[in-house]
N, C-alpha and C positions, 0 to 999 in steps of 0.2 A: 317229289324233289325235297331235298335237305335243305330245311332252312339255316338262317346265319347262325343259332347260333351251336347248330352241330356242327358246319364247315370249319367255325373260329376254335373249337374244342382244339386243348393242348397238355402240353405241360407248362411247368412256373419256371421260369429262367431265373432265378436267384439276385442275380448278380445285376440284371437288367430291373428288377424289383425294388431293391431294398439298394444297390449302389452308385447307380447310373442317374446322373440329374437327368429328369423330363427336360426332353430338348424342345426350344421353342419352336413352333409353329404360324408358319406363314399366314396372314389375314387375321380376320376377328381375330381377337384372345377369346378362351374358351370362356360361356357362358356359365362354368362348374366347374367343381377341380374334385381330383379324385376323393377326398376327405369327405365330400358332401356323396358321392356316389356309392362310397363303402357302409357312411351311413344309414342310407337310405335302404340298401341290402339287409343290414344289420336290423332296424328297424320290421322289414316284412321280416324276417327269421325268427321275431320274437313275438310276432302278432298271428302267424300263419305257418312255420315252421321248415325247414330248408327247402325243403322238397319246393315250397313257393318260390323260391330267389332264382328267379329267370334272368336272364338278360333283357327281356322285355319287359318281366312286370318291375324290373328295378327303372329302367331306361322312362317306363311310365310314371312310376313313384318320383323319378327326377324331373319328369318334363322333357325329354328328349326324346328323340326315333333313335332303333334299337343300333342301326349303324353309326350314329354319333356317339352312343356312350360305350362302343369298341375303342376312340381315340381318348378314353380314359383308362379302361382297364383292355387285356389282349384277349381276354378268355372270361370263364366260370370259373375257372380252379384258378387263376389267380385274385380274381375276386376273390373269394373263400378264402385264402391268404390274407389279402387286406381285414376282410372281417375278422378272423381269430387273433389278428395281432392287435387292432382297435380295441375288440373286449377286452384284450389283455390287460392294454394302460390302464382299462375303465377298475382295478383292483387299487385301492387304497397302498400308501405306500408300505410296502411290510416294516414292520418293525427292527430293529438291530437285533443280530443274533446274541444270544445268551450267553451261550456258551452250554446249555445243556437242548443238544441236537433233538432229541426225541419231543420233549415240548417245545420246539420251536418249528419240526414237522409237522406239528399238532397245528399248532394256530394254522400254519400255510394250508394243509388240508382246509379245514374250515372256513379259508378265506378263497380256498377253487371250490368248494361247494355253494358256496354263497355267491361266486358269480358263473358257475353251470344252474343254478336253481333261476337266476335273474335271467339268462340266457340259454332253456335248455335245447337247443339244436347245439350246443358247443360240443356235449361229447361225443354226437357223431360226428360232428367238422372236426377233431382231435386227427381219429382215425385216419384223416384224408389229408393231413395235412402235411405237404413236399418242403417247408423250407421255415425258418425262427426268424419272423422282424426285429424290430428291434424292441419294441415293448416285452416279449417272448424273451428275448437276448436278456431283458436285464432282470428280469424275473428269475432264469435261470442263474444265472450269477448271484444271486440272494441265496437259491438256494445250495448251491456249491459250498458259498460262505456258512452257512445253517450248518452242511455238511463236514466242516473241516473236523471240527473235535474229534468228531467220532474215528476218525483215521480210514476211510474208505479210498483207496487208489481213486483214480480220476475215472475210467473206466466203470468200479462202481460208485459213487457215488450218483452221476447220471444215468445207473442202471435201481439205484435208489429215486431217484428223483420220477424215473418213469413209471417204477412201479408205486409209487405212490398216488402218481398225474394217474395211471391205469383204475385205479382200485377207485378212487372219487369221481371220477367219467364213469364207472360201470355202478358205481351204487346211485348218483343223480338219474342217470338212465333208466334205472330199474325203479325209483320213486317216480320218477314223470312218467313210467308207462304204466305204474300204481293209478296214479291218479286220472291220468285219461281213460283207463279201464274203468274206475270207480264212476266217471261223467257218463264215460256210454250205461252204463248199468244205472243213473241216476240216483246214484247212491256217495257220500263221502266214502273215501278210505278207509276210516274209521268202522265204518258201518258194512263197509264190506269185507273187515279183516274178520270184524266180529261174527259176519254170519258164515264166513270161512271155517271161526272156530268152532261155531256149536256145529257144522257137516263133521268136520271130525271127529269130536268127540262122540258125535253118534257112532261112528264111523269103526272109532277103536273100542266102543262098547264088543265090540266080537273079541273073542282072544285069538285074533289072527295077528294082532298088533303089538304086543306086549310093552314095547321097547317105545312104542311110541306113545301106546297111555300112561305111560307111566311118566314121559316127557311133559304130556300135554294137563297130568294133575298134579304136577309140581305149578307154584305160585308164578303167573306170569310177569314176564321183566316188564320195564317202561316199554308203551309204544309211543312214546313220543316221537318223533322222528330224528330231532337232535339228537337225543339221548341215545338212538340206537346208533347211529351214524357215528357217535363218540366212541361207544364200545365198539362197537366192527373194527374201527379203525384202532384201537387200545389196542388188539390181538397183532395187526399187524406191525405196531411200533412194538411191542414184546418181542415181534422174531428179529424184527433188525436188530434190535442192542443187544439180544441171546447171541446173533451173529459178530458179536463185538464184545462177548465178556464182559457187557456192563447191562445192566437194566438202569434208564432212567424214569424220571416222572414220564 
């Protein structure tokens, strides 16, 4: 038999979300309020990772039976909603735009990687995600504003703004699965990129490789991890202002 909380599975009504006041409720007033239960969600996703945030293991982390913490939130995928838009506030305020759009995509990259790195379950709950709170809502509006110089239609600009949200979800992603590879293997990152390089280079000692030993005895760049994350991202602020007749910083 299907327990609760695959019967309650849905979609996110929007409108019932984020513009409909919570209407009051007869008896007791609630011992919680949904702010303490999106919390408490957010909380296991950072200590245990999404796959954890149950309806019961969160209803437990709250102190509630799993049928009372349905009269806060209707589902899981609207939970999941409340959590992406709570991290979202949890970003420092951005700073006024410039007016030179490409360093001021720059800082915003660095400041979604610095809260996917704080929170990495965000860039799979990106993927899933049906509907913009209002934290989400004004974040965007930042970056519109970031956007205007550059003279992008509305259309692209938020097709800029996604492929940027894209490209920093899929590099956090690919370093957090770095590193959890590196703990199964008992090894840092470091240690395992390194002993990645000498298979290699053994590897290209054959002349079946040409094009790649010749890549891998050229002087290697920074592995710091900022630093690389800096240049990946350089390449892709290059195509957008090539796409716009200007290169900026």
């Amino acid at each position: 038999m299907a327990g609760p909380e695959a019967d309650r599975s849905g979609g996110v009504d929007p409108e019932a979300l984020w513009s409909r006041r919570p209407q009051p409720r007869r008896g007791r007033p609630p011992a919680h309020t949904r702010a303490e239960v999106t919390a408490a969600a957010v909380a296991i996703a950072d200590a245990d990772g999404l796959a954890a945030v149950t309806m019961r293991a969160v209803a437990a982390r709250v102190g509630v039976g799993v049928m009372s913490l349905y009269s806060y939130v209707p589902n899981k995928e609207t939970l999941l909603e409340l959590m992406i838009d709570r991290v979202a506030g949890d970003q420092p305020t951005p700073p006024a735009p410039t007016g030179s759009w490409t360093a001021d995509l720059r800082v915003m990259a660095h400041a979604q990687r610095d809260l996917m790195l704080r929170h990495p379950w965000l860039p799979a709950a990106l993927w899933e995600q049906q509907t913009l709170g209002p934290n989400t809502l004004a974040f965007t509006e930042h970056v519109l504003a970031v956007l205007e110089p550059a003279g992008f239609d509305g259309q692209g600009a938020l097709e800029v703004f996604s492929l940027v949200t894209g490209f920093v979800a899929s590099h956090v992603g690919y370093e957090v699965a770095r590193e959890r590879a590196a703990a199964r293997a008992g090894r840092t990152p470091r240690e395992l990129a390194e002993a990645r390089g000498r298979y290699l280079r053994a590897v290209v000692a054959s002349p079946d490789h040409p094009r790649l030993a010749r890549i891998l005895a050229e002087p290697a760049r920074s592995a710091d991890p900022d630093a690389t994350f800096d240049r990946l991202l350089g390449h892709l602020l290059d195509g957008l202002a090539a796409t716009r007749g200007a290169r900026e910083g």
